[in-house]
C-alpha positions, 0 to 999 in steps of 0.5 A: 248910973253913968260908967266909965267910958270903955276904949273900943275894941269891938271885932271887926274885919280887917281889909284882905291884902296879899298875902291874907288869902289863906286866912280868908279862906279860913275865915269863910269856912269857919263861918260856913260851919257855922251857919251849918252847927249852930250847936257846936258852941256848946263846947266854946261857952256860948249857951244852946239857941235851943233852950225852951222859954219858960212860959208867964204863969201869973204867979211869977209875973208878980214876982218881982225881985226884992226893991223893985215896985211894980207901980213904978216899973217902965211900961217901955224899955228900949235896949242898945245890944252892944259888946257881942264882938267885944265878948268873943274876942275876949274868950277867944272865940269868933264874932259870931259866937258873941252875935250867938251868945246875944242871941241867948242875952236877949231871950232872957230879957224878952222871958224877964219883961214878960214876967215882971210887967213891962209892956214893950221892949224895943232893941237895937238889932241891926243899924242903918251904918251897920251895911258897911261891915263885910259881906261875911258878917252881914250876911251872918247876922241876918241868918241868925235873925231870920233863923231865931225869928223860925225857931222861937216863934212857936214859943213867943206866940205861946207866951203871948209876945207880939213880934214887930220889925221896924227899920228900913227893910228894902235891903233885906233878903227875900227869904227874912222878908217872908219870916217877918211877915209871918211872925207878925201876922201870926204875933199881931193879937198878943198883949202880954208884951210887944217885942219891937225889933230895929233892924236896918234902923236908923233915927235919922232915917226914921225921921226923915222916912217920917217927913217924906210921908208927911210931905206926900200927903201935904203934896196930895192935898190930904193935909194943910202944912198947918196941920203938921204937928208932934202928934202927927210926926209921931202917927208917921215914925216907924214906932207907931206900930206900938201903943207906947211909942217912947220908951221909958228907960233905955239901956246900952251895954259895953260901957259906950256913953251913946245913943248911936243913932237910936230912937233920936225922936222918941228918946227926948225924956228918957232915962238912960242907963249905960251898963258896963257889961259886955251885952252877952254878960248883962243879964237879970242882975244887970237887968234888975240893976238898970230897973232900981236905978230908973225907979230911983229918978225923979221925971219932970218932963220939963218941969219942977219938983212941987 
């Protein structure tokens, strides 16, 4: 189901000039609290990071909701988080309220693909292009990756999530570095669903990261140029960390009719569902809703209807 195109009114940082110092000292502080009271938005509407993930139990994973078939359900979801700023700005609250509040979207989702069946979910977390934002919020966001990969480890390991970071990782901190180690050596042997992360992801990248690789082994006579082909392009993206590389259905949140730049290769037969929700509002009814409608289509990968 197609939206309408919503104008962009993401959050986003104004470039200080004088006589905005003031306001920029208000602004660090204000994000200074925080990383130091990531429970105080309690109070402002935005849910507790806190709250324990339900565990799979058996029974509730073939509780599907009514309408939905579990025969014709996507083994792969991918999902473009869009509309955190978007959302606070609306509530009156700060951007990383609304990077908070997806925080608590995503868990939802991560807890409902593990009930109803779908083997992988890839979401977008952080772009390539998003390292021209401010320092401020950068730096932001990936605390608040790096600190929700801590606290919601023992959990997703206990729900037999298996964590994998994809993305170009050379600008990371050392400190997140270290996190996704851990969180995918302790992760790697879960089966019930597989939660793929891009963060410093691009398609671009992905694809020429892919050719470089490709053109090293050529170079070091591993290969003959001949012998490049799909299979072999694939085994070199950064998705082949999974068993099913290319996602079934993709989901983008915020009413933007894109794919910014996501999964460019494995996104060529896709079903794609663009919400009109903001992503901190999507949840499993709009989750439910993308699922019906991707159980609706006809995929011919290129061919005819018999």
């Amino acid at each position: 189901m197609l939206s309408l195109r919503v104008p962009p009114t993401s959050f986003h940082f104004r470039l200080f000039h004088a006589g905005a110092l003031e306001r920029r000292w208000r602004l660090g502080r204000d994000c200074l609290r925080s990383f130091s009271h990531p429970r105080g938005t309690r109070s402002l509407g935005v849910k507790s990071a806190k709250q324990e993930m339900a565990p799979f139990t058996a029974a509730e994973e073939e509780a599907l909701p009514e309408g939905l078939h579990p025969e014709l359900m996507p083994k792969h979801v991918a999902v473009i988080m869009d509309g955190n700023g978007r959302w606070a700005k609306n509530k009156g609250l700060q951007p990383w309220d609304g990077h908070r509040a997806g925080v608590e979207a995503l868990r939802e989702i991560v807890e409902l693909c593990g009930k109803w069946g779908i083997q992988v979910l890839t979401v977008f977390a952080f772009s390539t292009d998003n390292w021209i934002r401010p320092k401020i919020e950068i730096d932001f966001l990936l605390n608040l990756f790096e600190r929700t990969l801590k606290s919601e480890l023992e959990t997703l390991a206990k729900n037999n999530v298996r964590i994998s970071i994809i993305g170009d990782s050379s600008k990371l901190p050392k400190s997140l570095l270290k996190v996704i180690n851990e969180v995918e050596e302790v992760t790697k042997n879960n089966t019930r669903l597989q939660l793929i992360v891009a963060v410093g992801y691009s398609g671009k990248y992905d694809v020429l990261q892919a050719c470089r690789g490709i053109a090293q082994r050529v170079k070091d006579g591993e290969i003959e140029v001949e012998e490049i082909d799909e299979k072999l392009i694939e085994q070199e993206l950064e998705t082949n960390c999974t068993e099913f590389p290319y996602p079934d259905l993709l989901i983008r949140t915020s009413g933007e009719l894109r794919v910014s730049n996501f999964l460019l290769w494995q996104l060529a037969y896709t079903e794609l569902f663009f919400a009109q929700e903001l992503w901190p509002d999507f949840g499993r009814s709009g989750f439910i809703e993308a699922l019906m409608s991707f159980q609706q289509r006809q995929r011919r990968f290129g061919g005819r209807k018999s």
